[in-house]
N, C-alpha and C positions, 0 to 999 in steps of 0.2 A: 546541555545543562552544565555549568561550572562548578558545583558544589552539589550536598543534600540539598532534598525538596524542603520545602520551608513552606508547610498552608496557613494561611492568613486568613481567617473570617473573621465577619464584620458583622455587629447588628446595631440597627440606626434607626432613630427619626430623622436627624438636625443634617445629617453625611457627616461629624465631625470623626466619629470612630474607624468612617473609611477614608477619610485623609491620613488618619493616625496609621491605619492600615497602612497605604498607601506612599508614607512614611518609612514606613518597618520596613518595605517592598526595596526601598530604593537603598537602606542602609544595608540591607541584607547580604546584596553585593561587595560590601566590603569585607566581610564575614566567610567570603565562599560557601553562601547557602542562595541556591535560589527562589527565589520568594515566591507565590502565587496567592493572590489576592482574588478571594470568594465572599461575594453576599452571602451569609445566613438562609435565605430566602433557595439558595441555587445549590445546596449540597446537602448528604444524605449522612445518616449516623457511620453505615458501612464505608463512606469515601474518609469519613473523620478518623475512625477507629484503623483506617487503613496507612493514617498519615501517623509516620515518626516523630516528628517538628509540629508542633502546630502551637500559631499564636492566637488565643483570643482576643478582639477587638469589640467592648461593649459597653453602648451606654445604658441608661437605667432613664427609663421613661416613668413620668407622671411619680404616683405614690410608690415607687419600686418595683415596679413593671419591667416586663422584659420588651424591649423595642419589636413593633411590628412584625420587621420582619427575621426576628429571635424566635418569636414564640413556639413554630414549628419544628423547630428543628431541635429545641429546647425540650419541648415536651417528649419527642422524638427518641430523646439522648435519656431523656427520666424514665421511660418505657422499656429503654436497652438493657439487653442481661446483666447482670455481674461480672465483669471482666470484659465489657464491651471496649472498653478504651484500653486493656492490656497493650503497652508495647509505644504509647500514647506519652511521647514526652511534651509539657506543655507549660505556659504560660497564660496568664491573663491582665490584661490592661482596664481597668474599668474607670467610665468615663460618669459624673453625677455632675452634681448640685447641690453644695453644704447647705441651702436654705430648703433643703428638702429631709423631712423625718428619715428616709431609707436612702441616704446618699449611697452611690454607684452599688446599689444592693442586686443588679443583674450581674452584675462581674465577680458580686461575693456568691452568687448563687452555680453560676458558671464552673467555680473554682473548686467548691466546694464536691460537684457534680461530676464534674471530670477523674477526681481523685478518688471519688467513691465507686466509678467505673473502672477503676485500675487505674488511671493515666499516674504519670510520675512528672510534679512538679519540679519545673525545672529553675524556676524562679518565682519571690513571693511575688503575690500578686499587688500591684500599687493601682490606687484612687486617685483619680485627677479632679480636680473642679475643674468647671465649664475656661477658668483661664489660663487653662495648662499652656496655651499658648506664649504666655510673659513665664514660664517660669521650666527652667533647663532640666527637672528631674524630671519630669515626664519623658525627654528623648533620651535622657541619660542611662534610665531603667529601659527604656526600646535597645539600644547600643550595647548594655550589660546581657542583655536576657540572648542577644542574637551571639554573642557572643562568646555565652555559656551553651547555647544551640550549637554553634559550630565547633566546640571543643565533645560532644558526643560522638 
């Protein structure tokens, strides 16, 4: 391991948020954190609460839904005690759709959730439209946040 652990999960329909993910993974390296990138879908509230570094990656499905395979681990996290994310520094990335009434309202839900579990916001959390790809604050905020991560 060269650095802190760094968990990266992802909740998706489209796979954009685990490019993003995927993304974070490879800049992380620069940062001397090592990244590990997790489906939503493949990890448990106790591996989350047990990670120092942890970045959310999530899009906001349909009327403000949480993506598929979010939902579990989501509800999961809403079920966990009071101080289940103690210790729990984080961020969140969320990913919408401005022609949608509840744009990226899974990643304001996420953020929201994790912080009222204990966790400690490590950076605010930024909303991307679907064409984050033409526009540089998206990776800009991924590059800041890693490396307000690596200065803990």
């Amino acid at each position: 391991m060269s650095g802190s652990e760094l968990l990266i999960i992802f909740g998706t329909e489209t796979g954009n948020t685990e490019a993003l993910a995927d993304d974070a993974k490879s800049f992380a390296k620069n940062f001397d954190l090592d990244g590990k990138v997790v489906d939503m879908d493949d990890i448990t509230v106790e591996e989350l609460s047990d990670s120092k570094l942890l970045l959310i990656c999530v899009s906001t499905w349909g009327e403000g839904d949480q993506p598929t395979n979010a939902e579990d681990l989501y509800e999961a996290v809403c079920d966990a005690d009071e101080g289940a994310m103690d210790g729990v520094n984080f961020a969140v990335l969320a990913l919408g759709d401005t022609d949608y009434e509840f744009f990226c309202e899974s990643g304001k839900e996420w953020d929201v959730l994790i912080e009222k579990k204990g966790g400690t916001r490590v950076n605010d959390r930024i909303d991307c439209d679907v064409d984050y790809e033409d526009d540089d604050e998206c990776e800009e905020w991924i590059k800041t946040t890693l490396e307000k991560f690596s200065n803990l």
